[in-house]
KOLMAR-223813 format. One record per residue (C-alpha): residue number from 0; residue in three letters; y, z, x. Coordinates in pm, 1 decimal. Layout:
BEGIN
+------+------+----------+----------+----------+
| resi | resn |       py |       pz |       px |
+------+------+----------+----------+----------+
|  NUM |  ALA |        Y |        Z |        X |
...
+------+------+----------+----------+----------+
***
This chain:
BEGIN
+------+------+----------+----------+----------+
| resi | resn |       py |       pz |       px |
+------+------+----------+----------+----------+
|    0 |  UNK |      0.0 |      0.0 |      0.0 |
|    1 |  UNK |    351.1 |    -53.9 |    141.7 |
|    2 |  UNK |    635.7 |    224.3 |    258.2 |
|    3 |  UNK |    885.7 |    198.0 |    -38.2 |
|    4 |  UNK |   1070.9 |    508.4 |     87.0 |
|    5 |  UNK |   1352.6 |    332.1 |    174.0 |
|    6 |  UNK |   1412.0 |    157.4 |   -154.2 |
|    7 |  UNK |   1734.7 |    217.4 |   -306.6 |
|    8 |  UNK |   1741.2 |    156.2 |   -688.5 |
|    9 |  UNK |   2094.4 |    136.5 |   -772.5 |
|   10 |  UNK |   2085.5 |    -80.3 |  -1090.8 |
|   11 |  UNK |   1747.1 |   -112.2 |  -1280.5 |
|   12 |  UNK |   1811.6 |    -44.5 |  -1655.6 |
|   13 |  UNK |   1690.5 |   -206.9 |  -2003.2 |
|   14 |  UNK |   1892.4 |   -287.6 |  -2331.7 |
|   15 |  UNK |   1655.5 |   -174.6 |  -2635.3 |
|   16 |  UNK |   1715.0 |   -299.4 |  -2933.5 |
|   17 |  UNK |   1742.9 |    -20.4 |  -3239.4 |
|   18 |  UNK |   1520.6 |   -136.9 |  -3515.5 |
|   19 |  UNK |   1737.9 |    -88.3 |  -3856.3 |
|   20 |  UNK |   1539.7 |    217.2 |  -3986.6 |
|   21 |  UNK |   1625.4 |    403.5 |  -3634.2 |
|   22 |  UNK |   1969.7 |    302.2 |  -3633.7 |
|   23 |  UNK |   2315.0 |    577.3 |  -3723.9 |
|   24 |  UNK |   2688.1 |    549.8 |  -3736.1 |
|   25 |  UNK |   2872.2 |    787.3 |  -3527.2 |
|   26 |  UNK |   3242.1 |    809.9 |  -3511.8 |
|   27 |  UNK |   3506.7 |    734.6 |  -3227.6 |
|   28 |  UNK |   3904.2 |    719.0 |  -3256.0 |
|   29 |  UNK |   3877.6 |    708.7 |  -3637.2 |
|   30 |  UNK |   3638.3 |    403.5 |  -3587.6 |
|   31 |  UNK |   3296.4 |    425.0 |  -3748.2 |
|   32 |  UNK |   2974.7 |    249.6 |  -3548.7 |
|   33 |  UNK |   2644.9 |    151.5 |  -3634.8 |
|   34 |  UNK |   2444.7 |    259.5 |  -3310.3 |
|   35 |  UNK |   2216.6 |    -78.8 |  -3234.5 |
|   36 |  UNK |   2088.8 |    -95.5 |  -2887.7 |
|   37 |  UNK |   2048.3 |    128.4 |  -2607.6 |
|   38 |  UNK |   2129.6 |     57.5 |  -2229.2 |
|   39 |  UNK |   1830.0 |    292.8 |  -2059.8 |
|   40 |  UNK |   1870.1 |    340.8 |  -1699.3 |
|   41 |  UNK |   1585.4 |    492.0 |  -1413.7 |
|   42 |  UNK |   1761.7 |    761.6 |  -1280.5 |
|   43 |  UNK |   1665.9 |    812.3 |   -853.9 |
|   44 |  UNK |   1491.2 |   1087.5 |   -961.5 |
|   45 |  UNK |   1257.8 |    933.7 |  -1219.9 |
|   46 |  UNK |   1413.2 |   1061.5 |  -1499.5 |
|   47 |  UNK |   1559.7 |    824.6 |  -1763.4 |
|   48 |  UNK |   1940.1 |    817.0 |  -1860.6 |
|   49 |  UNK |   2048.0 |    667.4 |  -2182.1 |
|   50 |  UNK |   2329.9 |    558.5 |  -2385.8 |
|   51 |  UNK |   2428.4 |    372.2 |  -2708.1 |
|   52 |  UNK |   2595.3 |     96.1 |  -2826.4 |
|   53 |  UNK |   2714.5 |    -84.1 |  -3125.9 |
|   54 |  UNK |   2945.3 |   -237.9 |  -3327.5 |
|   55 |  UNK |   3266.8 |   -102.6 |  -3606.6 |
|   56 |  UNK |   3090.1 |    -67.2 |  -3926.9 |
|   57 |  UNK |   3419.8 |   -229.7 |  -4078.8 |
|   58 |  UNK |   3367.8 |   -544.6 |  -3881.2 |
|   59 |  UNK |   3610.7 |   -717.6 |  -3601.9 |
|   60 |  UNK |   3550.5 |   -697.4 |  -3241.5 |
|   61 |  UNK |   3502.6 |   -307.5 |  -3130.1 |
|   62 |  UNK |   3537.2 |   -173.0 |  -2796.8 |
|   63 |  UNK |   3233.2 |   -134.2 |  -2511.3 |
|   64 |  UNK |   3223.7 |    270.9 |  -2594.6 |
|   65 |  UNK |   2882.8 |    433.5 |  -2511.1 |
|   66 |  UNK |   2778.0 |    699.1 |  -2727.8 |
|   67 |  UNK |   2524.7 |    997.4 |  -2666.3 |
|   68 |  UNK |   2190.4 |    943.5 |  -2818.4 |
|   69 |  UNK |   2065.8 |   1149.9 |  -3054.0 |
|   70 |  UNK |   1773.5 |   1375.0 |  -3018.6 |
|   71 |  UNK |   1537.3 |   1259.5 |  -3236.9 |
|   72 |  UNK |   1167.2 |   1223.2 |  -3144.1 |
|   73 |  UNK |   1130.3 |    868.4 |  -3311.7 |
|   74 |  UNK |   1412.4 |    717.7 |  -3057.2 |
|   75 |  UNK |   1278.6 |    933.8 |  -2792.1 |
|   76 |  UNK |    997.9 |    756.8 |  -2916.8 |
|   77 |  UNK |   1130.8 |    404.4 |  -2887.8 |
|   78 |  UNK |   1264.8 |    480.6 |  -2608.0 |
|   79 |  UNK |    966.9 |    589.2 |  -2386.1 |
|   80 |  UNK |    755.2 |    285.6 |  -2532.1 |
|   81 |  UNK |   1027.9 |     29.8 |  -2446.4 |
|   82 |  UNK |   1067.2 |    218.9 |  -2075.6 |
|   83 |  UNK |    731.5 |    168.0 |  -1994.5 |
|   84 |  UNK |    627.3 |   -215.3 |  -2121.1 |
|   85 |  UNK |    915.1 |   -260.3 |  -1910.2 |
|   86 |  UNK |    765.4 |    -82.8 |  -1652.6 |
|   87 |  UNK |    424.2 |   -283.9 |  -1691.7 |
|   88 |  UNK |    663.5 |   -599.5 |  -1663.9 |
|   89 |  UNK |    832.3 |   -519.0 |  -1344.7 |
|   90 |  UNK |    440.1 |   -421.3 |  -1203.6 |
|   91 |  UNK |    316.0 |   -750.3 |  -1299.6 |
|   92 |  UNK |    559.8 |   -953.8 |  -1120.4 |
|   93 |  UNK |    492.3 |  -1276.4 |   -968.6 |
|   94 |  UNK |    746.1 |  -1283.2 |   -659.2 |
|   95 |  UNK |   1018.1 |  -1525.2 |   -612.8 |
|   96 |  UNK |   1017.7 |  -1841.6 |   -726.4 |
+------+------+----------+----------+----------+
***
């Protein structure tokens, strides 16, 4: 197996998609969103980081504002499944092309 010890990972993240049963509103500057993706990032440590994003429930072009995901186990859920098929992707890779 090969030394990876001095592999830096400084930007390997996924965007998840929030299936419409999963997905809430949450409020920012007197704007209402609907929460539909998430940006999940592998922290150096392992851990995951995550953070969502959507659009102004009233419509018209909103601003890139992150909000905190809830805790819920069914998007902890989603989550965690989406982390690791992306995982399995990234294992299964076939080198440049």
């Amino acid at each position: 197996m090969p030394d990876i010890s001095g592999v830096q990972v400084g930007a390997l993240a996924i965007n998840v998609t929030v299936p419409d049963d999963l997905r809430w509103t949450d409020e920012r500057r007197g704007e209402v969103f609907e929460l539909q993706t998430i940006t999940v990032r592998l922290l150096p440590d392992g851990h995951l980081a995550a953070k969502a994003y959507g659009r102004p429930v009233a419509g018209g072009r909103g601003g890139y504002v992150s909000f905190r995901v809830p805790d819920r186990p069914e998007l902890a859920a989603l989550v965690d499944a989406r982390a690791t098929a992306a995982a399995q992707r990234w294992s299964e890779h076939r080198g440049l092309e």
